[in-house]
Each structure stands twice: as C-alpha cells, then as structure tokens.
N, C-alpha and C positions, 0 to 999 in steps of 0.2 A: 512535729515536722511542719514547718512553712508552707507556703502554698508555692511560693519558688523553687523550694527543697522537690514538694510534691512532685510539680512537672520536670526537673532534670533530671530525678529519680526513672519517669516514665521512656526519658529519649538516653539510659544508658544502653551500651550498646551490648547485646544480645551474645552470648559466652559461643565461641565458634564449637562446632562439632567433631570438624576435623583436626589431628595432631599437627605439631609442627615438623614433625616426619614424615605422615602424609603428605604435608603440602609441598616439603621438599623433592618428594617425589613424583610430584604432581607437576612443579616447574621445572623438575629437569625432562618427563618425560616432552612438555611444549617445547623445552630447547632443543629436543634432539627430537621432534616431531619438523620444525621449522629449519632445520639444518638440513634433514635428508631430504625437504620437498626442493628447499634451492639450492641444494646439491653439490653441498660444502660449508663448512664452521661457518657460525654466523658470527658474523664481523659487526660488534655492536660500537664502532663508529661512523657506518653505515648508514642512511635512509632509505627504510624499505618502502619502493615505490610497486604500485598497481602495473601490471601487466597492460591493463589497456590504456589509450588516451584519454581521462577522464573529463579531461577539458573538452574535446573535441564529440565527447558523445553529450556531454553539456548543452554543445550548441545547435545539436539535433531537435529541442524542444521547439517543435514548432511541428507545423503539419497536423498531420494523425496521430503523430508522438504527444504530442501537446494537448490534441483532445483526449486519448483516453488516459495520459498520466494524470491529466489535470481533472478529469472525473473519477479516477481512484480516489484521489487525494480528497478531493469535495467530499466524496460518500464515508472515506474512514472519518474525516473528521467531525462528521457530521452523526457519527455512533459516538450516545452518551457516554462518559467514564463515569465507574461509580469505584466509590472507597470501599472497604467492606474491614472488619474484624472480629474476631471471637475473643469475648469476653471471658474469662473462669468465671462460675460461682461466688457470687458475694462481691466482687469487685464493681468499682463507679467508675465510668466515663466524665470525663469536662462536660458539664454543660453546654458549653460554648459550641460543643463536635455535633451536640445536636442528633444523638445516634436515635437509630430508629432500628425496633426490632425486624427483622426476618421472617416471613410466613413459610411456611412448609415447603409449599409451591414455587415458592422463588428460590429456596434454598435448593431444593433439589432441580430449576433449570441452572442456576449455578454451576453444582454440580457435574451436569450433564452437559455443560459448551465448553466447563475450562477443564475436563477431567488429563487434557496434557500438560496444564501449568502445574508445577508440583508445588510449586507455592500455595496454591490455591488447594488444592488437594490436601497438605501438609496443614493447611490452619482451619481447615474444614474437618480434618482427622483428629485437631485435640478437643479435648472436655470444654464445653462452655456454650455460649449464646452467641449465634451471630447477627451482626448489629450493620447496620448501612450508616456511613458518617454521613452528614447532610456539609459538614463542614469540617476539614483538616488542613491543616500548613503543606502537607503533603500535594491536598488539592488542589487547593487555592494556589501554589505554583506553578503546579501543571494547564491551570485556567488565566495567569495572567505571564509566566512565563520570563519575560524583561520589559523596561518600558521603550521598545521598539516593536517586541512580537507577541501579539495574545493566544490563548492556548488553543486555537482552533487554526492560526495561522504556524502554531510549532510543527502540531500534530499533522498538519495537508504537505507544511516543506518533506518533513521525515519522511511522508510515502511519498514526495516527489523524488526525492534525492534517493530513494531506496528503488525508485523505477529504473531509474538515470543510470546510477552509477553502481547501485548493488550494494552501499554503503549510505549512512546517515549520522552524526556526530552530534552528540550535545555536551558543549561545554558547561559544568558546573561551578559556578563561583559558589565558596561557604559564605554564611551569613558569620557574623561574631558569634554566634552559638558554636558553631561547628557544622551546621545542618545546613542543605543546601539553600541559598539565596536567590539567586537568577539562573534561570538557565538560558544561554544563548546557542541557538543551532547554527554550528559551522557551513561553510559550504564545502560539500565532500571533495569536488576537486582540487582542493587546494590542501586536504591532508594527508600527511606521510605519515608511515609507523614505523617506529624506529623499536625492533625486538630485541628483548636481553636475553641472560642465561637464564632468568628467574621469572618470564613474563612479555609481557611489554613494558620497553624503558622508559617511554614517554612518547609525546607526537608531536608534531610537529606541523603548525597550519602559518598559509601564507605562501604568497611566490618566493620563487627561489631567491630574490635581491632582496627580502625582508619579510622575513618568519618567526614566530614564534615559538618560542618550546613551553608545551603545557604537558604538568605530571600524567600521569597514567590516571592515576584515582580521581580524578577532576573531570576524567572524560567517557561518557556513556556511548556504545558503538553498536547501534543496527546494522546488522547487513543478512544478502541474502545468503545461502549456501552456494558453496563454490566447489566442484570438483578439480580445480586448477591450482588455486588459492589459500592456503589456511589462515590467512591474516585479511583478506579484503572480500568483498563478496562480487557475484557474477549477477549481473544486471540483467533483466529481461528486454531490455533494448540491446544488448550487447547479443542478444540470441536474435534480436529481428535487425540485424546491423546491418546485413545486404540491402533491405528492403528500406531499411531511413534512408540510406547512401541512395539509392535508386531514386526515392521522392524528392531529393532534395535536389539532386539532377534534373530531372524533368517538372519539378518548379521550377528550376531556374530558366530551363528552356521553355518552358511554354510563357515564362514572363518578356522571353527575347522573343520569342514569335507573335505578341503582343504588342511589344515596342516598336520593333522592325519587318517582322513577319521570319524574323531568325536569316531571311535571304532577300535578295532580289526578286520582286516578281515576273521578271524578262528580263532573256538578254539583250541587248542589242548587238545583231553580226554586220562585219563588213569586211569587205572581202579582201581591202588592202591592209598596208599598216598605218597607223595612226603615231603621231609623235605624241609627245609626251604636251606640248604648247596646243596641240590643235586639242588634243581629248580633253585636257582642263577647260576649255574654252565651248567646247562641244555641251560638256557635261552641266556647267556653269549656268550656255541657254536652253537647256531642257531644266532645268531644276526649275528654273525664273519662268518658263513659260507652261510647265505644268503639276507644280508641287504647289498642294491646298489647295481646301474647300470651293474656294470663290474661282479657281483654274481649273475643276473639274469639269469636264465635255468637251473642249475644243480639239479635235481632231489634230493627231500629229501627221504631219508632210517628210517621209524619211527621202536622202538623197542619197547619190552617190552609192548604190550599191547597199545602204544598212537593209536591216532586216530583223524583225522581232519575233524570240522564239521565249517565249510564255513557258513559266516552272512552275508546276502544280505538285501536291502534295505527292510523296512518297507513300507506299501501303505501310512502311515502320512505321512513318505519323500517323495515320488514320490507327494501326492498330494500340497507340499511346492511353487512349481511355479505357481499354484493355485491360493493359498493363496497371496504370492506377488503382482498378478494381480489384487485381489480386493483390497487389501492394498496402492495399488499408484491410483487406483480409485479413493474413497474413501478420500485420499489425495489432489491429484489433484481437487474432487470436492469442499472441503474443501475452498482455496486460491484462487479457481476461474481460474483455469490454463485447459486447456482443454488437453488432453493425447497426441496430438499430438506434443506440442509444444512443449513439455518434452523430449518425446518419441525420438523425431528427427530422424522416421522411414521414408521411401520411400513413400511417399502420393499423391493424384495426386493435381493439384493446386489450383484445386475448394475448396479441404480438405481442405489444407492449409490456401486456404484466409478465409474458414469460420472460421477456429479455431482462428487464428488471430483476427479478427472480435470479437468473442464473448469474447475472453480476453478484446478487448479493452473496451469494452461494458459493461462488467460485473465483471470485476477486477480493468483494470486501471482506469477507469473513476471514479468509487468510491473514489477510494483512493487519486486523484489526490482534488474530490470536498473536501474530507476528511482535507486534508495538507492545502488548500486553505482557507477554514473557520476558522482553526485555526489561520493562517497567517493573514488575514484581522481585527481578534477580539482581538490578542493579541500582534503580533507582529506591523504592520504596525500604531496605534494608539500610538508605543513609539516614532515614528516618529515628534509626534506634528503635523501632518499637514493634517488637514482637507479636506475630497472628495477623498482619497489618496487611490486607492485598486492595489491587484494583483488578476491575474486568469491564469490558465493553458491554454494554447492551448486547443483545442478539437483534444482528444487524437484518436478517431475514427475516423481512414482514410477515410473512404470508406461514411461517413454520407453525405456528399453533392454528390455523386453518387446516396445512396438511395434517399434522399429528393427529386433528380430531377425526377426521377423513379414515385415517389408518385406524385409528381405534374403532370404528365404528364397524370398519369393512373386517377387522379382526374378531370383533365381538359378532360379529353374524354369520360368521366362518367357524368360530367355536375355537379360535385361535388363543384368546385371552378369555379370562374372566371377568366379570364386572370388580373384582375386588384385585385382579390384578392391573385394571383401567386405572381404579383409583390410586393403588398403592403407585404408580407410576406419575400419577400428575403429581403426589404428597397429598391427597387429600385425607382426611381422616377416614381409618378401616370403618367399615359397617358388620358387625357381626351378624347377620341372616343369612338364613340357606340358602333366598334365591342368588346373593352377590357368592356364592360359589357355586353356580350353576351354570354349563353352558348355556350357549342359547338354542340349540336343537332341544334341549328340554325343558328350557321354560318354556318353547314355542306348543312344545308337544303336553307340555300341563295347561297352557291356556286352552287347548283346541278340545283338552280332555274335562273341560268347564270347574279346571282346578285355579281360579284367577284369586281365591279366597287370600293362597297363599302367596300371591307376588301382589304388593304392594304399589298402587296407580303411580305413573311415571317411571316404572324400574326398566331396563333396556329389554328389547322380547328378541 
C-alpha cells in the first residue's frame, strides 16, 4: 500500500451504528416534533424564521451588553483546544501529528470535566493509548479558520453570536478531498431554516432581496436551549431584553441632556400675547446677546411684564443612576459576568480572585463544554477518523488549588484515604499499610511512638 493509499485509507469514513430504519424513524419523529410545536404540517416551501427580532437584539451590543458579551467571548477563546485520540495496540500515528502520549493524571482530569460529552467518553471507553496531537488538519483549521478570520477570532464570534442571538452558524466549504477546507462564521441574524419531512432542508443566509441557499450537511449550528423553539435557540439577552431596551433609552436621554440639557433651563412668562414676528425677533436678540462662553455674566434687563421661572431636575432624573445600577445588575447577572470584572473599580485582591473564579466557573466553562459538544458531534466526525475528539483546557485556575484544599480537609476528617487521594489524582497505587489507614490512626500510631511504621513525608 502507498503512502497516499495509507492516509485515505485513515479518512474513510467510520460504518454508522444506527440502521436505516432507525433513522427513518428518527426523521419522521423531528417532523412530527416540528409540526406539533408550530401547530400544523409543515409546509416545506416555507422559511422558518426565529420568533424574535434577531437583527434588532444585534444592535443591542453595546453598553453592558457589549462588555460582558464581549468578555465571555475573550475568556472562551482564550481556553486552549487540545486534539486528543486513542490509538489500538500495535498501530502508528503520521509523524507529521506529532502525537504525544497521555500521563495518568491528565487522562483522568479528562475524564472528569468531559464526562458529558459522549464522544469523549466513547473514545476513552475503547482499548488503546491515548495520545494528544501536537498537530492535525482538524486543528490547524480550527486555528486558521479562512483567510479573513483566525481561530481565536471564529471561536470569540461563536460565543458572541450565541449570547446575542442564542444561535451561531459555521459554514463548511469541502476541500477536493471531501474533508472540510474553510470554515466561515455566518452572521446569525441573517439565517433561516427551512425544515423537511426528513431533517432540515437546507438554510438559507442573507437579506430577504439576496440570499443564499446552502445544503444542510455544509452547515454546523450552535445554539442555546429554547423552551419555545425546537429549531433556533433563546438568547440570554433576549432574557435581560427589558433591561437593554431600558439602557438603551436612558443612553440616549442622558446623551440629549448632555447636548441640550434634554429641556430649557427657564421659562420666560409674559403676561400678554406675543405674535409670531415679535417672538422670532425677541428670541433672535436674546440668543445674540447671551449664548456663549465670551456672553456669559452680562445681566439680563427683562421688560414689559416677562419673567423668569427656572426648571430644575425632577426626583425621576435624580433617581436615573439608580435605575442604571440595577440595569447593569441585572445584566451582568444575565451572561454570568460578576460586576466587578466589568466594573474595573479599585477592589481588593481577595474580590478580585473570587469574581474571576466565579466567571470562570459559571460562564466560561459552560460555554467552553457548550462549543466542545458541538465540535465532537459535528465537526470532528467530517474528519473520517475514528476515536478522534477535542476538549478545552480547564478553564478554572484555581480548581487544583481547591481539590488539594479538599483532599487535605478530607484526609484529616478520615473522610478518604491516602490511596483513595491517589487513585483519584491517577497517580500510581502504593501498596503499604499506612496509605490504607485513616488518619485518626496514623495520628494515634505516631503519638503511640509507632513512627517506625509510617514512612517520613506520609500524610498524619
């Protein structure tokens, strides 16, 4: 066999599981899933559009919307992707992949951050060696992407477009192999999905006067979960959507009370009527003789009955900075952004590392499991090549600080054992007595001047 033979042999494609009666059954149950939710046959010369305005929550990024989407985005992309595969026995990787074996340790935090991706699960569950690519076609387009977006700029759109709009799209162009070549990220408001009897029919991106239709299989679709929706997903701005509408309001007013002061700062009263020739005329020598810098101080001389009655703030204005403070709240709780990190106020460093912490915790790690499941189930299976996943780093600094923390407080509790410590990090068992001993009893063999038998450095 060739060495060309070799590698096209490596990218065939993987013998499906499921029968072609399962899956028949699989696509009618999504047609008549998608029929009963919008509640009548589904008319597959149709374009099925989103429930909400997608364009118009679009144009919500800005504000508080803007900093904590725009800090999701920076921190998922900013978590390493690694390749990973299980080798069988006896088999050779390309040189070229650059594989590197797997330590105990690593395998089993693996294990333990992706244990909901079954992919991961499934290729950790067969016989063999698992290996970290340093280098795959897989990755290397996930890192360069097109030559308009690189892989740090695909990965930050995805979770912005998936904040925004609850959807995110990557168009796949094949390379001449068959395997994917470029990938380009759509902009989510501008796609439709158009549902068959057997799936989805294809999509459809672009304004209504000039769109395109791209096949199904061409197109990878993030989105959030939706209790509304079975085809689009519900946006976490579309849950804080009073509260944009509000910000967006009252930027614009406090930008008019900036320009203008939003009103008059007096009236002038007089007590007769004024024509329309005298007030133009009136208004004309009061601008000329008191509007600007170099006209401020000269005392005004009113005649004829005027009179000046002075407009001062209302309590609704005064309680407006208020209002903005539960408004970026509110927000911030929204995206999972904690107020500090936004805020970028003077905090002390305890603050700081906890708000960090709980972002990473509770914002980036969702979203990084989020991008990864999709990746595993759709993208990396165009690859052809079987046992083949990716996974983020663990995006949470500080978790092998806490875990040691907890072992420690457990081991002194008599909660775990030293050999259940280890078997838990992967490190290799120790067969001795005292690593299966509490520690009320090794405390109580040391105090009994039995130190012969625990070994200097073993945990007491």
């Amino acid at each position: 066999m060739s060495i060309w033979q070799s590698i096209v042999s490596r990218f065939k494609r993987a013998p499906t599981i499921a029968s072609s009666a399962q899956m028949a059954r699989s696509q009618a149950a999504f047609a008549n899933l998608v029929a009963a939710t919008l509640g009548g046959q589904l008319n597959l010369r149709s374009t099925r559009y989103p429930k909400a305005n997608l364009e118009e929550l679009v144009q919500r990024f800005k504000g508080w919307v803007y900093a904590c989407v725009e800090r999701n985005g920076t921190a998922v992309a900013s978590v390493p992707l690694r390749i990973y595969t299980v080798v069988a026995p006896g088999r050779k990787l390309l040189d070229c992949w650059q594989p590197q074996a797997v330590g105990a340790k690593r395998r089993k935090e693996i294990e333990h951050s992706n244990w909901r991706d079954h992919n991961v699960r499934a290729a950790l569950a067969s016989p063999g060696e698992l290996l970290e690519l340093a280098e795959h076609p897989a990755l290397t387009l996930l890192h360069t992407a097109n030559f308009l977006d690189n892989g740090f700029e695909l990965t930050e759109l995805t979770s912005i477009s998936l904040d925004l709009t609850g959807n995110a799209y990557w168009y796949i162009i094949p390379s001449a192999l068959g395997l994917p070549g470029e990938i380009w990220p759509l902009l989510p408001q501008y796609v439709r999905i158009v549902p068959g009897e057997s799936g989805i029919k294809h999509y459809e991106y672009g304004r209504s006067t000039a769109s395109m239709r791209i096949p199904a299989e061409q197109v990878i679709h993030y989105r959030y979960p939706s209790p509304m929706d079975p085809l689009y997903g519900y946006a976490p701005l579309q849950a804080a959507d009073a509260a944009s509408i509000l910000e967006n309001l009252m930027m614009k007013y406090n930008r008019a009370l900036l320009e203008n002061d939003a009103r008059p700062d007096f009236f002038l009263k007089y007590d007769g009527l004024m024509l329309d020739d005298d007030y133009e005329k009136f208004v004309a020598r009061w601008m000329s003789r008191h509007q600007g810098i170099d006209k401020k101080g000269p005392p005004a001389i009113l005649e004829g009955g005027l009179d000046v009655a002075p407009i001062g703030f209302s309590p609704r204005e005064l309680m407006a900075p208020q209002y903005m403070t539960l408004i970026k709240g509110l927000i911030c709780a929204t995206f999972g952004v904690p107020l500090p990190m936004v805020e970028m106020s003077s905090s002390s460093r305890a603050s700081a590392e906890t708000a960090e912490y709980s972002h990473q915790k509770h914002a980036v790690l969702p979203r990084c499991a989020r991008q990864q499941g999709v990746l595993n189930q759709d993208y990396i299976p165009r690859w052809r090549q079987p046992k083949l996943f990716v996974a983020f780093d663990n995006p949470i600094a500080d978790d092998a600080k806490v875990k040691a923390e907890v072992h420690e407080i457990y081991l002194r509790n008599d909660v775990l054992l030293p050999s259940e410590v280890r078997h838990d990090l992967g490190e290799q068992e120790i067969h001795e007595d005292w690593a299966r001993k509490p520690a009320s009893e090794r405390r109580g063999a040391a105090a009994a001047g039995q130190n012969a038998a625990i070994p200097p450095g073993a945990p007491r």
